[in-house]
C-alpha positions in Angstrom: 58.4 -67.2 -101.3 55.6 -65.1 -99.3 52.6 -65.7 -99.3 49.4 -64.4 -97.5 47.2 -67.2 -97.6 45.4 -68.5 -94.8 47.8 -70.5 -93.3 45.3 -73.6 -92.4 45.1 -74.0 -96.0 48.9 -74.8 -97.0 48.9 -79.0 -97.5 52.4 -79.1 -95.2 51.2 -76.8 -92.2 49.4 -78.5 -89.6 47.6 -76.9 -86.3 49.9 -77.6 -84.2 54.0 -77.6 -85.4 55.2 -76.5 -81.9 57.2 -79.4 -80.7 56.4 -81.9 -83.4 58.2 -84.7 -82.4 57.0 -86.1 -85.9 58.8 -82.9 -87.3 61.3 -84.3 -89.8 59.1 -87.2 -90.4 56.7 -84.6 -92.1 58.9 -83.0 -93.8 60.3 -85.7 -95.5 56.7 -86.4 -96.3 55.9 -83.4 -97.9 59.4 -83.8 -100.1 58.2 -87.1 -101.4 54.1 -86.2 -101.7 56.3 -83.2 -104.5 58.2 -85.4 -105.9 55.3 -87.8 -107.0 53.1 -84.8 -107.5 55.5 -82.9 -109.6 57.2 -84.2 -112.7 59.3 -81.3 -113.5 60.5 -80.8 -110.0 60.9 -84.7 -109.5 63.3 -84.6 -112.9 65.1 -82.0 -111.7 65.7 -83.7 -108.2 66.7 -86.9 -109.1 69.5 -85.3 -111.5 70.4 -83.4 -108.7 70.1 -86.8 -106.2 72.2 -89.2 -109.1 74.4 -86.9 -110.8 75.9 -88.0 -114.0 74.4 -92.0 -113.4 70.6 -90.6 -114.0 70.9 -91.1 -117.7 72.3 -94.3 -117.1 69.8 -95.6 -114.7 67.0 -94.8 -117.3 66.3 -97.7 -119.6 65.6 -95.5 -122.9 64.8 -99.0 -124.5 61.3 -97.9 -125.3 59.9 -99.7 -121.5 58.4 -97.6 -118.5 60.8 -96.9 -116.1 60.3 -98.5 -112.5 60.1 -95.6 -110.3 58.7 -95.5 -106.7 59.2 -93.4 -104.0 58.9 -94.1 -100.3 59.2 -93.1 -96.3 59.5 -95.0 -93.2 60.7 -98.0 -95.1 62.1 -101.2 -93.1 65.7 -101.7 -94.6 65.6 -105.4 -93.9 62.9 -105.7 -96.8 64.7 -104.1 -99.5 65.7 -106.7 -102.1 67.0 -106.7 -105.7 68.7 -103.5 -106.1 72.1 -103.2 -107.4 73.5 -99.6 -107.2 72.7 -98.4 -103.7 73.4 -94.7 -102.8 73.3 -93.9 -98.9 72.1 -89.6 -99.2 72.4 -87.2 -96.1 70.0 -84.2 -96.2 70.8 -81.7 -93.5 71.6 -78.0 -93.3 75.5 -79.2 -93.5 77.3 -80.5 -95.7 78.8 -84.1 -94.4 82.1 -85.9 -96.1 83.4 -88.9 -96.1 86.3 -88.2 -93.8 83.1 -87.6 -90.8 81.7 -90.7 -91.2 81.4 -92.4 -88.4 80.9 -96.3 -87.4 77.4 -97.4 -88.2 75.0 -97.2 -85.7 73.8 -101.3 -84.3 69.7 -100.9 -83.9 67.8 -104.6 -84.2 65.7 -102.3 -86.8 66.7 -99.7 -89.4 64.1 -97.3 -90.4 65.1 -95.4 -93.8 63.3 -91.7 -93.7 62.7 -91.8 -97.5 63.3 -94.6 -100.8 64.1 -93.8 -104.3 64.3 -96.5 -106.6 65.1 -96.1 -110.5 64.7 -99.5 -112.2 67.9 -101.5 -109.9 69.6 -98.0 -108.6 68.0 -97.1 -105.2 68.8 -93.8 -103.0 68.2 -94.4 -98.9 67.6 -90.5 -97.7 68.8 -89.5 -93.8 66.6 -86.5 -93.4 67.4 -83.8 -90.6 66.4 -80.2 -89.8 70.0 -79.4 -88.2 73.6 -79.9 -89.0 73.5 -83.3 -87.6 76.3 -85.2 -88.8 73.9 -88.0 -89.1 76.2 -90.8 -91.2 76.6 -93.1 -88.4 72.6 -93.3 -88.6 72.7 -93.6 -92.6 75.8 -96.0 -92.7 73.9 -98.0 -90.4 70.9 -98.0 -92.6 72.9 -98.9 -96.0 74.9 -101.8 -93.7 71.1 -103.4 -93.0 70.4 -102.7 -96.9 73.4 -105.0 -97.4 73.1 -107.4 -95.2 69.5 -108.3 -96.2 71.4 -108.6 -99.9 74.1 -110.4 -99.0 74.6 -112.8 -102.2 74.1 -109.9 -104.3 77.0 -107.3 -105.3 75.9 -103.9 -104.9 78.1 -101.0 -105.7 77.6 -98.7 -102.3 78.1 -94.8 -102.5 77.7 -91.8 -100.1 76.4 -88.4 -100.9 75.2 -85.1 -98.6 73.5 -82.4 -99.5 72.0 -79.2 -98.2 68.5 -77.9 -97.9 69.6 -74.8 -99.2 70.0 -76.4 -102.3 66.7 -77.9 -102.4 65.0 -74.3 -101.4 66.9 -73.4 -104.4 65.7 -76.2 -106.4 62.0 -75.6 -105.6 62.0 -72.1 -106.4 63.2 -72.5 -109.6 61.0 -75.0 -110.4 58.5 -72.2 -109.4 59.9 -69.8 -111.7 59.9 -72.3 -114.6 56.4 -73.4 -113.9 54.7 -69.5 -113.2 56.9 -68.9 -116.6 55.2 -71.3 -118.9 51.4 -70.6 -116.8 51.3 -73.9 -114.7 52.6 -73.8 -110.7 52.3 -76.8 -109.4 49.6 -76.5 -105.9 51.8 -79.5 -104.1 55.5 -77.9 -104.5 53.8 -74.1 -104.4 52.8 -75.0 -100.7 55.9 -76.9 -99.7 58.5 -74.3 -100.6 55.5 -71.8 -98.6 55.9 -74.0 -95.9 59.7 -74.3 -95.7 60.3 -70.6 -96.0 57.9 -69.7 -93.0 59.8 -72.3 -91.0 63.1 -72.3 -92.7 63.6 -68.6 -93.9 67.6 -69.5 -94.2 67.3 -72.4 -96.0 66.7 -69.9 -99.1 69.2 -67.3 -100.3 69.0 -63.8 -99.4 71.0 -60.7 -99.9 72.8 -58.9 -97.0 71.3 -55.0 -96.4 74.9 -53.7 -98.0 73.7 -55.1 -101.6 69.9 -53.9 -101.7 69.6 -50.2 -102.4 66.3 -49.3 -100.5 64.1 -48.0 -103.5 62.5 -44.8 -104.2 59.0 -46.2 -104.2 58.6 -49.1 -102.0 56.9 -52.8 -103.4 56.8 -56.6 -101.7 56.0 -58.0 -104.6 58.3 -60.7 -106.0 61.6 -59.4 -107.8 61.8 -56.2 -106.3 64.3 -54.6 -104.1 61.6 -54.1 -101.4 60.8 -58.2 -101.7 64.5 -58.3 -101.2 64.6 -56.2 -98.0 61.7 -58.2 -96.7 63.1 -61.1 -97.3 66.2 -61.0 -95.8 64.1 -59.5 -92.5 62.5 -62.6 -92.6 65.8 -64.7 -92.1 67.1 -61.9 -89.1 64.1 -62.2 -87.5 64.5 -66.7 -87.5 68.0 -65.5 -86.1 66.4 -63.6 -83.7 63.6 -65.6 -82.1 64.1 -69.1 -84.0 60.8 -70.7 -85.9 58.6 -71.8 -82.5 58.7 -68.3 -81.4 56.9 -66.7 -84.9 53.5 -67.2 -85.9 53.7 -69.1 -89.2 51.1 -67.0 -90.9 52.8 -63.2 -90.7 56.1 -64.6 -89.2 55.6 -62.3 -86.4 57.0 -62.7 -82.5 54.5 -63.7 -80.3 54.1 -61.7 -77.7 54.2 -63.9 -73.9 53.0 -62.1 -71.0 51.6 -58.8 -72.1 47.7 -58.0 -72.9 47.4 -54.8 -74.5 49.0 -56.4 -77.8 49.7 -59.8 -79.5 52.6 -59.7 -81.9 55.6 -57.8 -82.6 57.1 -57.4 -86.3 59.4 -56.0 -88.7 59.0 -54.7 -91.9 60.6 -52.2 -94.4 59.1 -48.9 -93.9 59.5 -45.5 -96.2 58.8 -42.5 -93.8 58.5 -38.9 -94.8 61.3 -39.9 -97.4 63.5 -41.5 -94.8 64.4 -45.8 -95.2 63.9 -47.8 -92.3 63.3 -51.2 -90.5 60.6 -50.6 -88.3 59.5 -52.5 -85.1 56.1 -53.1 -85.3 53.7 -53.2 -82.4 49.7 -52.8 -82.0 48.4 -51.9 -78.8 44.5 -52.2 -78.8 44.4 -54.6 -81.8 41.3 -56.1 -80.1 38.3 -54.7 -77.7 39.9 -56.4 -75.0 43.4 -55.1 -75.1 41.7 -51.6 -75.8 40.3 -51.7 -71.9 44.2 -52.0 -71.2 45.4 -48.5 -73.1 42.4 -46.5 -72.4 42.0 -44.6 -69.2 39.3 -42.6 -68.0 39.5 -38.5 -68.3 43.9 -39.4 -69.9 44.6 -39.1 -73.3 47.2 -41.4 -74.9 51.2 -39.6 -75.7 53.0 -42.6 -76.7 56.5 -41.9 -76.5 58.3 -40.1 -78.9 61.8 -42.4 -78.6 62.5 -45.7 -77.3 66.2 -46.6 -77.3 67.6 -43.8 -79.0 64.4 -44.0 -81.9 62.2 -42.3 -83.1 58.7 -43.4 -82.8 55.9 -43.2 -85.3 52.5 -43.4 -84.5 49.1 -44.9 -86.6 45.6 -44.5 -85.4 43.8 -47.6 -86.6 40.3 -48.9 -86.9 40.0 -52.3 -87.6 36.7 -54.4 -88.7 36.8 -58.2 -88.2 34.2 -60.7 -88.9 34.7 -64.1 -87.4 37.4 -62.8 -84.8 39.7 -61.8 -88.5 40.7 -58.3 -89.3 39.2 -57.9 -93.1 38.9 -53.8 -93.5 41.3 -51.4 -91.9 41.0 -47.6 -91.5 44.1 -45.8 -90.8 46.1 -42.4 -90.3 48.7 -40.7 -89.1 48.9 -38.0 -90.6 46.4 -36.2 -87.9 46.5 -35.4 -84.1 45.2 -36.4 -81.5 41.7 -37.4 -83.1 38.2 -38.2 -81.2 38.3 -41.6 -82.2 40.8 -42.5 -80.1 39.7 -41.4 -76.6 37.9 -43.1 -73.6 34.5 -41.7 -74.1 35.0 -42.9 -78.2 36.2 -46.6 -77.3 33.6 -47.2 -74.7 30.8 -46.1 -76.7 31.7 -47.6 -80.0 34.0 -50.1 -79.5 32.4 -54.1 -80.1 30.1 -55.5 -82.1 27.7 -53.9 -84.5 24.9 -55.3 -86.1 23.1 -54.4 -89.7 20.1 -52.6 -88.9 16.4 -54.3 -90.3 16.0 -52.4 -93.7 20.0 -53.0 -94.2 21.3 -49.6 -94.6 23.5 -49.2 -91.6 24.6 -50.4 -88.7 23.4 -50.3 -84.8 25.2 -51.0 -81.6 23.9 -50.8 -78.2 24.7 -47.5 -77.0 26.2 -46.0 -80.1 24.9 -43.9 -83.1 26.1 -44.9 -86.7 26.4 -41.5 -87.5 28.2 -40.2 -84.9 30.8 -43.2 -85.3 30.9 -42.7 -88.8 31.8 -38.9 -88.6 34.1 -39.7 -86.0 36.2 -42.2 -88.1 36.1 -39.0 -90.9 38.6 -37.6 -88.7 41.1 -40.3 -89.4 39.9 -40.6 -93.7 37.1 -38.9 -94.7 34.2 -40.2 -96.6 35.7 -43.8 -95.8 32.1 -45.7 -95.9 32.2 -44.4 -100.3 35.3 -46.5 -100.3 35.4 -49.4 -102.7 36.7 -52.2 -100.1 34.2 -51.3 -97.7 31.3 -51.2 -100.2 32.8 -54.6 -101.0 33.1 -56.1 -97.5 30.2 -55.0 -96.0 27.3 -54.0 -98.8 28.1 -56.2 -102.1 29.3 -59.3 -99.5 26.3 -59.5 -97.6 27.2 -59.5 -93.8 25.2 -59.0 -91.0 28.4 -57.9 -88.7 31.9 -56.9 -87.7 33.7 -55.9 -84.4 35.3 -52.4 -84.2 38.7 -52.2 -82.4 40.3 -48.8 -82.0 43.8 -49.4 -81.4 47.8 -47.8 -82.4 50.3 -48.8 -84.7 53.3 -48.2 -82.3 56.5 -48.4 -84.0 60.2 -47.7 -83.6 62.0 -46.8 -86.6 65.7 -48.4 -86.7 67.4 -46.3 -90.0 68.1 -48.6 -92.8 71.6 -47.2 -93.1 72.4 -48.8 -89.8 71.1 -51.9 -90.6 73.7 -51.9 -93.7 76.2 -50.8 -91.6 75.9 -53.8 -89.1 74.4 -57.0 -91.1 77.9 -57.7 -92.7 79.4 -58.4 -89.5 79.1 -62.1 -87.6 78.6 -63.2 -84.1 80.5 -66.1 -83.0 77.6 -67.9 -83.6 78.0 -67.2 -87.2 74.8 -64.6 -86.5 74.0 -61.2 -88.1 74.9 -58.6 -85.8 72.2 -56.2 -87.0 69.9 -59.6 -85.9 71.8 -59.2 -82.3 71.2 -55.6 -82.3 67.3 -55.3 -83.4 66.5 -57.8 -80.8 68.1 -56.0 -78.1 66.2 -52.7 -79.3 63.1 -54.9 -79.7 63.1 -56.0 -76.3 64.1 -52.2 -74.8 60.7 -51.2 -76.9 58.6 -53.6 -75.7 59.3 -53.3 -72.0 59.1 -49.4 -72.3 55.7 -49.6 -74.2 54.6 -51.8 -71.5 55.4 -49.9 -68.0 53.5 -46.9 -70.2 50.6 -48.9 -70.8 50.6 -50.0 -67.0 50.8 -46.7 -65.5 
């Protein structure tokens, strides 16, 4: 799933994820809030979770079913329950011949509860491949012991969160199909694939034929492509290193830009992976690129790759980019020198009758003839009569800043995805972030001399 909503507004994401030592407590969380949110997605789970024995744990007999689900439950204070099934959720799969002694705590704290009628599943939940049995086998033993007249028929199971991704979305599918998605499990598969991309199936480069006419959206071969760029990338930099929101790397220690990302590009009829960077994306990082009486050549290869190069306006409103004017299709252009940045770059304000704009310094006109150079006419546009006229605001920020971005060609990105690391790694996910890192340091010494 990918989705470009404001992250602050998916249920699972919070502020702050970066070193959550809560982590897997949350996530477990937002498993059970779907599965008592989500009928359809809670029927398919527990057939997946009980196999065969879900039909017989129903009572069918015309009486409501007991069903609760739990977290963070004390397994000392779990009585009358007859079929107990111990359930590993990891990103392994775990069997019987690994599991190891149970694990003596004074207290055993059970991650998540599910309990049909008498037939109750303990759920061990982990973002790794921890083989975490000895942990769950302890768990069960204190499930028993607090039982210990009773006979209760004990059983073992693991499963992958691959298979829930895969479970979610098609739960999705079903539920888009029929005109109903459910908000809870929408945002919770959201959530797992900006932190998880390869929990979810993808296709390796070899089987996607880059199209003719390239689309993101959902079912396509370019959502395909984008999707498994998603996972290289998590290979690449791991989850703490992306910014949830675009999945893009954070750039640490530079100031002329903020992110670095990859997408599928078509290019003068050529396929390719691009590497994504924006120098100047804000009025501050512009004072970094810009030089007095110098012009900007940005490199024409980096690493062996050719470089392509956007000239981009961008109008924010509350410090977020929401109207973009772009081109590179034309040379060297006025916009994007000294004299233009100094003068126009920063905040502009609606003038007193409300038709235009003023700026200390600057002349609406002449900015707006000067950002004809890059599209003409751009003010007649649609999206900017919608922004800025039908929306009512009073003002935006003007950055002048580059797409800068190295073009890696898709053919060698087939050529090199089928092939492992020892770390059981793409080695096209090896290779781009050794080309990424080449790009960034070269785009770097240019800005700083």
């Amino acid at each position: 799933m990918i989705s470009n909503q404001d992250k602050h507004l998916n249920l699972f994401h919070f502020f702050s994820d970066k070193n959550n030592p809560y982590y897997e407590d949350n996530l477990t969380r937002g498993l059970a809030i779907c599965l008592q949110n989500d009928p359809v997605f809670a029927e398919r789970f527990f057939r997946m979770l009980f196999k065969d024995q879900f039909n017989e744990i129903l009572s069918f007999d015309g009486n409501d079913d007991q069903i609760s689900i739990n977290i963070q439950v004390d397994a000392s204070s779990i009585k009358e329950v007859k079929n107990l099934l111990g359930v590993a959720l990891t990103t392994d799969d775990h069997d019987l011949s690994e599991y190891a002694k149970p694990r003596k705590r004074s207290r055993h704290y059970i991650d998540m509860v599910i309990q049909i009628n008498d037939t109750m599943a303990i759920v061990e939940v982990k973002r790794t491949d921890e083989n975490c049995m000895a942990q769950l086998r302890g768990q069960m033993g204190a499930v028993l012991q607090a039982n210990e007249d009773a006979e209760i028929k004990e059983e073992y199971r693991s499963y992958k969160w691959k298979s829930i991704s895969k479970l979610l979305e098609e739960v999705i599918v079903f539920q888009r199909n029929i005109g109903t998605v459910n908000t809870f499990t929408k945002n919770y598969t959201e959530f797992l694939y900006r932190k998880h991309p390869g929990w979810f199936e993808t296709k390796p480069f070899r089987r996607i034929i880059f199209p003719e006419k390239l689309s993101y959206k959902k079912g396509t071969a370019g959502y395909e492509i984008q999707r498994r760029i998603d996972l290289i990338k998590n290979e690449m930099y791991g989850e703490e290193e992306l910014r949830y929101d675009r999945g893009a790397k954070i750039l640490d220690n530079i100031d002329w830009a903020d992110e670095l990302n990859f997408k599928a590009k078509k290019i003068d009829g050529k396929d390719y992976i691009a590497i994504e960077l924006w120098p100047g994306d804000t009025k501050d990082q512009g004072w970094k690129i810009y030089k007095k009486d110098q012009n900007i050549t940005w490199p024409e290869k980096v690493a062996g790759y050719e470089t392509h190069i956007i000239y981009n306006i961008k109008f924010a409103h509350f410090n977020k980019g929401i109207h973009w004017v772009s081109s590179s299709d034309v040379k060297n252009p006025i916009t994007h020198t000294y004299p233009f940045f100094k003068q126009n770059a920063g905040k502009w304000k609606k003038t007193e009758d409300g038709e235009a704009w003023e700026k200390r310094g600057a002349e609406w006109e002449s900015f707006k003839n000067g950002v004809n150079e890059l599209k003409s006419d751009w003010t007649n546009d649609l999206e900017w009569i919608s922004r800025f006229q039908s929306e009512g605001r009073n003002y935006f920020d003007v950055s002048i800043g580059y797409g800068v971005h190295l073009l890696v060609p898709y053919k060698e990105a087939q050529k090199l995805d089928h092939k492992n690391t020892k770390a059981g790694k793409s080695k096209f996910a090896e290779h781009l972030k050794s080309v990424a890192d080449k790009f960034i340091n070269e785009i770097d010494k240019f800005v700083k001399t």
